[in-house]
Backbone as a printed PyTorch tensor [residue, N CA C, xyz], in Angstrom:
tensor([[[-14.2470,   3.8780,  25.5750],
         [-13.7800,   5.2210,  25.2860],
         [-14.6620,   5.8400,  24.2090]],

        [[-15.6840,   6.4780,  24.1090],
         [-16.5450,   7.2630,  23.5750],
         [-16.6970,   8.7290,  23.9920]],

        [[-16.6230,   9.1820,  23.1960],
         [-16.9200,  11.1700,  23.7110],
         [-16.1400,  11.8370,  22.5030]],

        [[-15.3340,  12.3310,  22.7380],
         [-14.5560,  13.1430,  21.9530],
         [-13.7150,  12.4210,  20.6060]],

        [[-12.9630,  12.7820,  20.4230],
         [-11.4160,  12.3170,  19.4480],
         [-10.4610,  11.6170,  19.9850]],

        [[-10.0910,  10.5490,  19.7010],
         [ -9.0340,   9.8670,  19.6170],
         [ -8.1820,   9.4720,  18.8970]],

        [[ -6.6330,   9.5630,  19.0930],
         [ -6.0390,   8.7090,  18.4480],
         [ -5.4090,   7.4040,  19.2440]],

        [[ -5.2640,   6.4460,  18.2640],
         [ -5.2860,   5.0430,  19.3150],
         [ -4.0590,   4.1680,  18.1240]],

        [[ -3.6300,   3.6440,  19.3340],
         [ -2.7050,   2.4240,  18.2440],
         [ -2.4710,   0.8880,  18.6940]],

        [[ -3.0140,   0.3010,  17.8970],
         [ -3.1570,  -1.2050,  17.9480],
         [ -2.1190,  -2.0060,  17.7260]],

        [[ -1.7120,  -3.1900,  18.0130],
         [ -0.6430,  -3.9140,  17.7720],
         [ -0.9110,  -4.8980,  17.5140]],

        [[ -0.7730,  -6.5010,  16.6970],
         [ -1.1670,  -7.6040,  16.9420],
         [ -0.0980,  -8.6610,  16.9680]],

        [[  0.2860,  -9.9820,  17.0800],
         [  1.0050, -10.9590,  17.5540],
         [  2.6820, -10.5310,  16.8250]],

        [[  2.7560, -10.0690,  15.6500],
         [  3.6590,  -9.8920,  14.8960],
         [  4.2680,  -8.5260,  15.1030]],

        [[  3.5100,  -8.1810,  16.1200],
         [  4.3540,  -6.6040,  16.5450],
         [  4.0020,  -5.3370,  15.7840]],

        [[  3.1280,  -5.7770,  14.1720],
         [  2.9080,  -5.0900,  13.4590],
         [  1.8970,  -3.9160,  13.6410]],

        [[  1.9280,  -2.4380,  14.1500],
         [  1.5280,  -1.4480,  14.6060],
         [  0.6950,  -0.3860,  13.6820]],

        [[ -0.5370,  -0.3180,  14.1320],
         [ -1.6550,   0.0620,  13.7700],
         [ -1.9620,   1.7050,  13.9020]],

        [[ -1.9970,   2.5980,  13.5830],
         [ -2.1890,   3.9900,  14.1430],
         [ -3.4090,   4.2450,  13.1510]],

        [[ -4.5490,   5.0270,  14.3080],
         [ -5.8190,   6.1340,  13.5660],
         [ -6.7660,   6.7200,  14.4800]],

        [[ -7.3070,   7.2320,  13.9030],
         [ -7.9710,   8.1980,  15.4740],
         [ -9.8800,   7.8050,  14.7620]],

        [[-10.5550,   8.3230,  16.0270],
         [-12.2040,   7.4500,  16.1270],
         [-12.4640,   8.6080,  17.3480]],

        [[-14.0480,   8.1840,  17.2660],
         [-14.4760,   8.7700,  18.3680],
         [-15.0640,   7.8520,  19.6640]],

        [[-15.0640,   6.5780,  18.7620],
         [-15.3070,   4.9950,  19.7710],
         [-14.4950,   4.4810,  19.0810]],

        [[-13.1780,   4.1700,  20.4060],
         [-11.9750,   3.4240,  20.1500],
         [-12.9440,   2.2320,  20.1630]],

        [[-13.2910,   1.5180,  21.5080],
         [-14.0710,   0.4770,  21.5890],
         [-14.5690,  -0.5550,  20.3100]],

        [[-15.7040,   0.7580,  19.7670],
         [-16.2340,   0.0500,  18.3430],
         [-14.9390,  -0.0330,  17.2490]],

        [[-13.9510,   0.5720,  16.8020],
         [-13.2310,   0.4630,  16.3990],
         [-12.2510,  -0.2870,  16.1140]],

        [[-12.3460,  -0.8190,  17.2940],
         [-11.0050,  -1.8700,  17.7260],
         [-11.9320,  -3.1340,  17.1160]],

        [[-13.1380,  -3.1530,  17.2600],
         [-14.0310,  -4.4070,  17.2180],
         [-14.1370,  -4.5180,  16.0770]],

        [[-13.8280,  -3.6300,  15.4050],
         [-13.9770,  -3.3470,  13.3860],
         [-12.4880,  -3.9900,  12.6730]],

        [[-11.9050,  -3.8380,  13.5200],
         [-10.5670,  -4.0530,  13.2370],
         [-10.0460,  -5.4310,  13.3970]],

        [[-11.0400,  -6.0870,  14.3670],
         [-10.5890,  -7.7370,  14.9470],
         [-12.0420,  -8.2110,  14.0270]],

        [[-13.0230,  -7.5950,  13.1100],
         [-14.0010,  -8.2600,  12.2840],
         [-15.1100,  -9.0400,  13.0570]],

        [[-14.7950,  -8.4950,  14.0800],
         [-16.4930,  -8.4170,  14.9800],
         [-17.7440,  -7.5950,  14.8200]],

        [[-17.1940,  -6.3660,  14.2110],
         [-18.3760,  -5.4040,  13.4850],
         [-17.7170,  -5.0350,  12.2760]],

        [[-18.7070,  -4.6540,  11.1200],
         [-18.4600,  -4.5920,   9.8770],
         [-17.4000,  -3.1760,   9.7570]],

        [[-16.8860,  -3.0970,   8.7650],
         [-15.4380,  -1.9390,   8.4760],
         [-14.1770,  -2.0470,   9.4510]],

        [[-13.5420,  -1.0940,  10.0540],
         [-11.9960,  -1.5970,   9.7000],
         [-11.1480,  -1.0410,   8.6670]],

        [[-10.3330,  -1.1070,   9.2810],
         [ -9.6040,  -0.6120,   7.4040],
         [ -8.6150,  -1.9910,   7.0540]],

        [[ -8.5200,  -1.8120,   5.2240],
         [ -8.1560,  -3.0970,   4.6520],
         [ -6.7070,  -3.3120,   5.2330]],

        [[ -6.2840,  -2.3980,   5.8550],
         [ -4.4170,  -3.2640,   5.9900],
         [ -4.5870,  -3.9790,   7.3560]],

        [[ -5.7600,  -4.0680,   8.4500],
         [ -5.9530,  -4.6280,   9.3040],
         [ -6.6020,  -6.1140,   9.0690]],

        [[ -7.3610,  -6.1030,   8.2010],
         [ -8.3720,  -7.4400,   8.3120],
         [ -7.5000,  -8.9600,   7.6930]],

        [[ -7.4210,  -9.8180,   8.4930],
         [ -6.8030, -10.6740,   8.5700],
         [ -5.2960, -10.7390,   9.3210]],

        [[ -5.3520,  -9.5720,   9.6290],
         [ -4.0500,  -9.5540,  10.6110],
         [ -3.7100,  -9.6010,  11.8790]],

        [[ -5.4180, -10.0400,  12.5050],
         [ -5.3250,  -9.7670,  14.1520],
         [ -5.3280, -11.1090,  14.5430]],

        [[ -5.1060, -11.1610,  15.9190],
         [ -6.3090, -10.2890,  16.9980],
         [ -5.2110,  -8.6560,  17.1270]],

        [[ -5.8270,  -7.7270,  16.8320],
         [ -5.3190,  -6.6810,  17.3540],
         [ -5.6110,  -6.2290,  18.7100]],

        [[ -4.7730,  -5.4700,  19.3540],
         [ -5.1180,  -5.3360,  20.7980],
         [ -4.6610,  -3.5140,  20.9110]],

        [[ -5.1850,  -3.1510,  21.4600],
         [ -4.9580,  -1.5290,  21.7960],
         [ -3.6700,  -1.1140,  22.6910]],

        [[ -2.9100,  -0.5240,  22.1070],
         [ -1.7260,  -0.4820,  23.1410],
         [ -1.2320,   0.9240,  23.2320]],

        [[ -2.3440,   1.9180,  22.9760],
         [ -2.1900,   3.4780,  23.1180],
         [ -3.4060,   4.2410,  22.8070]],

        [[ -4.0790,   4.9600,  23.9340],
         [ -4.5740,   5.8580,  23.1660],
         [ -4.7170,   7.3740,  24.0880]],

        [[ -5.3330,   8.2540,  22.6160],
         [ -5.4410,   9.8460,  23.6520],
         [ -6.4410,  10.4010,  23.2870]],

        [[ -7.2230,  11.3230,  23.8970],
         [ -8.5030,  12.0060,  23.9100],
         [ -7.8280,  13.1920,  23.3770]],

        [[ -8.5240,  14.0370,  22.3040],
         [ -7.7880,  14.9790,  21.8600],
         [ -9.6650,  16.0010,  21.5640]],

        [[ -9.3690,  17.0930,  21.6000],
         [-10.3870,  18.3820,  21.4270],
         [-11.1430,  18.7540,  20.4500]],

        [[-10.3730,  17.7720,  19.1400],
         [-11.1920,  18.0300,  17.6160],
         [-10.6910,  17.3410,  17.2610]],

        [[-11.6000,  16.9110,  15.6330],
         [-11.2510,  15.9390,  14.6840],
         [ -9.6340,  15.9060,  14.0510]],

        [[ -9.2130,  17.4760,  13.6360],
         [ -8.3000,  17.9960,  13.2710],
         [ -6.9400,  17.4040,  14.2070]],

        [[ -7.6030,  18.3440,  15.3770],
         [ -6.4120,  17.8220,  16.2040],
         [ -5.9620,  16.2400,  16.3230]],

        [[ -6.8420,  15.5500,  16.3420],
         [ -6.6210,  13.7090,  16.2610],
         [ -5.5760,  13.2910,  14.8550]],

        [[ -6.1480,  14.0290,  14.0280],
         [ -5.5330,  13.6440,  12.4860],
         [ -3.9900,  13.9950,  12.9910]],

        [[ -3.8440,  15.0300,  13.0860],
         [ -2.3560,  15.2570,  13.7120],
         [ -1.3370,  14.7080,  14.5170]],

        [[ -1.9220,  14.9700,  15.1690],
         [ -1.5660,  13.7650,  16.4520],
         [ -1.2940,  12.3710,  15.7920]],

        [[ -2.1390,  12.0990,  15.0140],
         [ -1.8550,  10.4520,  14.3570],
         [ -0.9700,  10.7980,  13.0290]],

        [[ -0.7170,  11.7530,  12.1990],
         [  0.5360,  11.8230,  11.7830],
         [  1.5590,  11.9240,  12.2680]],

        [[  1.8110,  12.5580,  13.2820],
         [  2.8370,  13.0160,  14.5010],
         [  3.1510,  11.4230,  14.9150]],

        [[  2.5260,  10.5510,  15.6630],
         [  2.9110,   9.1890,  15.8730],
         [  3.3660,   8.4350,  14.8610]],

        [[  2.7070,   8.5890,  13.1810],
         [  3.1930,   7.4690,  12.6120],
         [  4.5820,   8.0000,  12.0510]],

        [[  4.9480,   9.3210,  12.3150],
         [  6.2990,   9.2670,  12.0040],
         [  7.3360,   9.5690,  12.8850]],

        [[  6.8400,   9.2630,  14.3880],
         [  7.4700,   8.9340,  15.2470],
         [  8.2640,   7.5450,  15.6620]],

        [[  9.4460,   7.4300,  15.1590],
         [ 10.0990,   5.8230,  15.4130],
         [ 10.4410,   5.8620,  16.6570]],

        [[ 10.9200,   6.3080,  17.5290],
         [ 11.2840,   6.0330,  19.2460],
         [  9.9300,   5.8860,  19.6780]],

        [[  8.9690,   6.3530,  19.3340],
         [  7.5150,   5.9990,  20.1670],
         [  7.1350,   4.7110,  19.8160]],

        [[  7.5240,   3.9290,  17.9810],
         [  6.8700,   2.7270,  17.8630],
         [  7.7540,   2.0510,  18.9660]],

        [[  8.9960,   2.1600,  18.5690],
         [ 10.2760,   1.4420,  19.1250],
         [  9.4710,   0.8190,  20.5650]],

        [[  9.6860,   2.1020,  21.3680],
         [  9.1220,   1.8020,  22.7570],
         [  7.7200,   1.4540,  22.9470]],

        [[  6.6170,   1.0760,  22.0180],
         [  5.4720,   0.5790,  22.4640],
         [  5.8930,  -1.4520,  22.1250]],

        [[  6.7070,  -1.4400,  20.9400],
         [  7.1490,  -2.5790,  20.6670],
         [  7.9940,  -3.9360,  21.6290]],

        [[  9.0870,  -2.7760,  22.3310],
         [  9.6590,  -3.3210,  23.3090],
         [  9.0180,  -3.9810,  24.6990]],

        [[  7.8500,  -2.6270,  24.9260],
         [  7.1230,  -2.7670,  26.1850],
         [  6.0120,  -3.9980,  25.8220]],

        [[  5.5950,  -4.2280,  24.8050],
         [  4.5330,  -5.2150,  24.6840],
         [  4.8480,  -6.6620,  25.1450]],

        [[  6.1450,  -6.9980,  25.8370],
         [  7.1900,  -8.2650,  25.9720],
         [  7.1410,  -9.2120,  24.9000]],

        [[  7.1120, -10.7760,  25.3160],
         [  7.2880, -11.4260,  24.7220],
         [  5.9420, -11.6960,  23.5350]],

        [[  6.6740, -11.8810,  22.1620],
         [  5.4500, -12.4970,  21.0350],
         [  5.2080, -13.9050,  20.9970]],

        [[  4.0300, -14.1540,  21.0120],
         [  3.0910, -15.0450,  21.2780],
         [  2.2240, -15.5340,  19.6270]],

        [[  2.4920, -16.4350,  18.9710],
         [  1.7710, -16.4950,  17.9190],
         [  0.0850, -16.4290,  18.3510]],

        [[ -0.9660, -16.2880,  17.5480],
         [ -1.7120, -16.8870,  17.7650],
         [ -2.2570, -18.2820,  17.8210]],

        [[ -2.5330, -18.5830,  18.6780],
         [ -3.7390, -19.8380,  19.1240],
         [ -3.8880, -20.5250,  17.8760]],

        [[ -3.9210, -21.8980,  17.4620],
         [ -4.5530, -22.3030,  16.4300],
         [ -5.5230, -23.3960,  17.0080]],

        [[ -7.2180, -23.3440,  16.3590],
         [ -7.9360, -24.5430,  17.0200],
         [ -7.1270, -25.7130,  16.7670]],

        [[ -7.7040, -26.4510,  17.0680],
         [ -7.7590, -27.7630,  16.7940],
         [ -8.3560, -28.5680,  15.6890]],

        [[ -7.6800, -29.5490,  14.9330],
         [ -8.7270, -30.2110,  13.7460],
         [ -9.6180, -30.8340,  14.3870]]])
């Protein structure tokens, strides 16, 4: 997803829900799981995050909005939470 504005929202094993807008969700998401450098600090160490929303929006402005509009939307987390089914810890290697 590259081109325009997005806002996008991530989730990871703990259900714990991610909202911000980019113009490459893609690279973003990869910043966020510490595959490419930045990210923001309330993400790093908290994934694997996984993408579980996003929208193409017309301007920067408009994205910012839109991603305030979601994070103080509780029936929208509610229902991305529910729909994600069952939680799954993460994987631990092996010693």
């Amino acid at each position: 997803m590259r081109g325009s504005h997005f806002v996008y929202m991530l989730m990871n094993a703990a259900r714990t829900i991610y909202t911000g807008y980019a113009t490459d969700v893609a690279r973003r998401l990869a910043q966020h799981n510490g595959e490419k450098p930045g990210g923001a600090k309330f993400t790093r160490g908290r994934g694997p995050w996984r993408l579980v929303h996003a929208e193409e929006l017309p301007s920067k402005s408009a994205a910012q909005k839109r991603e305030a509009a979601l994070k103080r939307d509780r029936r929208f987390k509610a229902t991305l939470k529910s729909a994600a089914g069952p939680v799954r810890p993460p994987r631990r290697a092996a010693p």
